[in-house]
C-alpha positions in Angstrom: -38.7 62.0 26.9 -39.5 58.5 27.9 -37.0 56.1 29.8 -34.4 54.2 27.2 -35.5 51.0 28.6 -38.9 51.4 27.0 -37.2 51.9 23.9 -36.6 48.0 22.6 -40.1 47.2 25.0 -42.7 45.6 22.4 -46.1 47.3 23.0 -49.6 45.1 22.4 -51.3 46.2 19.3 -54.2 47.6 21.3 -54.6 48.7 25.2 -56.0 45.3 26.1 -53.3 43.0 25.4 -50.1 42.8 27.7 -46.3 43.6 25.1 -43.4 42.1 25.2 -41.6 38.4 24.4 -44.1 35.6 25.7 -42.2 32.8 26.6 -44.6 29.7 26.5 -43.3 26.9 28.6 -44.2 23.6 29.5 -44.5 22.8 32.8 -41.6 20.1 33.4 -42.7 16.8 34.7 -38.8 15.1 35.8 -40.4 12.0 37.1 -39.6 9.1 35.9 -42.3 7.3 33.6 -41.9 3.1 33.5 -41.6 1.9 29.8 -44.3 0.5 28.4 -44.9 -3.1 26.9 -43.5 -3.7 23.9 -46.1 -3.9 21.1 -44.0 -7.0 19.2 -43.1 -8.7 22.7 -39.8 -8.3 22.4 -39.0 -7.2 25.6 -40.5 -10.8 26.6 -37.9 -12.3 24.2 -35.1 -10.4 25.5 -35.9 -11.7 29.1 -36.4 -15.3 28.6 -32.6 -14.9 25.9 -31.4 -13.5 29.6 -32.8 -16.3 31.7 -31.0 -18.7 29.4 -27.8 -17.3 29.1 -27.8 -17.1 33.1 -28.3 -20.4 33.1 -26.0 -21.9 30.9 -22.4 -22.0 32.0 -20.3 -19.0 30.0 -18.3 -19.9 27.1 -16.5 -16.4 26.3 -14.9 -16.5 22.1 -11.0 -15.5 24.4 -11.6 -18.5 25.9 -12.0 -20.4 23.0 -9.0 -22.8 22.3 -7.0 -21.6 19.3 -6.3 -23.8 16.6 -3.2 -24.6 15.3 -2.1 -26.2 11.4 -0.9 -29.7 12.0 1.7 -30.0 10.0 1.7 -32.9 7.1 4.0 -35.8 6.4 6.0 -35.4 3.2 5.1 -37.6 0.5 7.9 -40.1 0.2 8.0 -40.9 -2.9 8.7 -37.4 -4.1 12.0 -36.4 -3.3 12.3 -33.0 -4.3 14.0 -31.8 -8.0 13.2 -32.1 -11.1 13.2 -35.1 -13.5 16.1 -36.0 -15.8 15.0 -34.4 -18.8 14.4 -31.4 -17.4 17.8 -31.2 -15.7 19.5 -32.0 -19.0 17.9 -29.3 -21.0 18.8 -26.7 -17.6 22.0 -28.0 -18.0 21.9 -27.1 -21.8 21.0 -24.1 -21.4 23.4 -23.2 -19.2 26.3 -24.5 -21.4 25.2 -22.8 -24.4 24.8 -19.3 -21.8 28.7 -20.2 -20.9 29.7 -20.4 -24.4 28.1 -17.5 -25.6 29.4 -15.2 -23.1 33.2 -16.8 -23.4 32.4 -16.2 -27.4 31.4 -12.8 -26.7 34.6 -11.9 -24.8 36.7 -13.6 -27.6 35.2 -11.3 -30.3 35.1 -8.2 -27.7 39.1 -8.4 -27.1 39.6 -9.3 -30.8 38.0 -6.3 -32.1 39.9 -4.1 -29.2 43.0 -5.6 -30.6 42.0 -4.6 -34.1 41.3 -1.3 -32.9 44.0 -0.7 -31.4 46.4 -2.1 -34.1 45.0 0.6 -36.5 45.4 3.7 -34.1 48.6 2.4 -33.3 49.2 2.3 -37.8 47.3 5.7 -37.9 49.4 7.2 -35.6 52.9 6.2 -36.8 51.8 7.3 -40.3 50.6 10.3 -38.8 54.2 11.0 -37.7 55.9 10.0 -40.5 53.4 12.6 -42.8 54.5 15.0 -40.3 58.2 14.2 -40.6 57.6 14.6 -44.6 56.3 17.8 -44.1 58.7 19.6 -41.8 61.8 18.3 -44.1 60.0 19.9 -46.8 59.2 23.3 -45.1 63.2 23.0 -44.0 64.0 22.7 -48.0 61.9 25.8 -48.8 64.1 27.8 -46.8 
């Protein structure tokens, strides 16, 4: 019998060629390779932006003074409020809201008294029906 590790071993399709998994790598190359020129020159660019900046003294945006509202001076000849027509017609308004509401609690309590003037009627003729009745079932005896 042949050995179990020749079992999952790929043979060559004929005698001459060598079985098995080929593995074909690359040899690595880890050394460092300089960049080269940039085709648009912008690496050119990016320098002489550097040289400049270096140059100039820094002027960071936290630096930057912040800056503040300053506040306005009130108009003086508006004083704040409303004309005099407008106040009178508030003021209307809020009359005729007074009256209404003390109009609406007059009529309110009037018609609670009126109800309870007629429960009060209904319920003393209720008695005296019932009064009639029971001196009647008394006379039938």
């Amino acid at each position: 019998m042949t050995d179990p590790s020749d079992l999952y071993r790929l043979e060559g399709s004929d005698g001459s060629q060598r079985g098995g998994l080929i593995l074909q790598k690359k040899p690595s190359d880890h050394t460092f390779k300089k960049p080269l020129p940039s085709v648009f020159g912008l690496d050119k660019l990016a320098e002489k932006k550097r040289r400049e900046s270096s140059q100039e003294p820094s002027t960071s945006s936290k630096i930057r003074p912040r800056a503040y509202r300053h506040p306005t001076d009130e108009t003086p000849t508006h004083t704040g409020g409303v004309n005099r027509r407008a106040q009178r017609r508030l003021e209307d308004r809020l009359r005729h809201q007074r009256l209404d509401a003390q109009e609406r609690r007059r009529r309110d309590k009037s018609r609670r008294s009126d109800r309870s003037d007629r429960s009060d009627r209904s319920e003393r003729s209720d008695r005296s029906d019932r009064s009639d009745r029971s001196d009647r079932s008394e006379r039938s005896d």
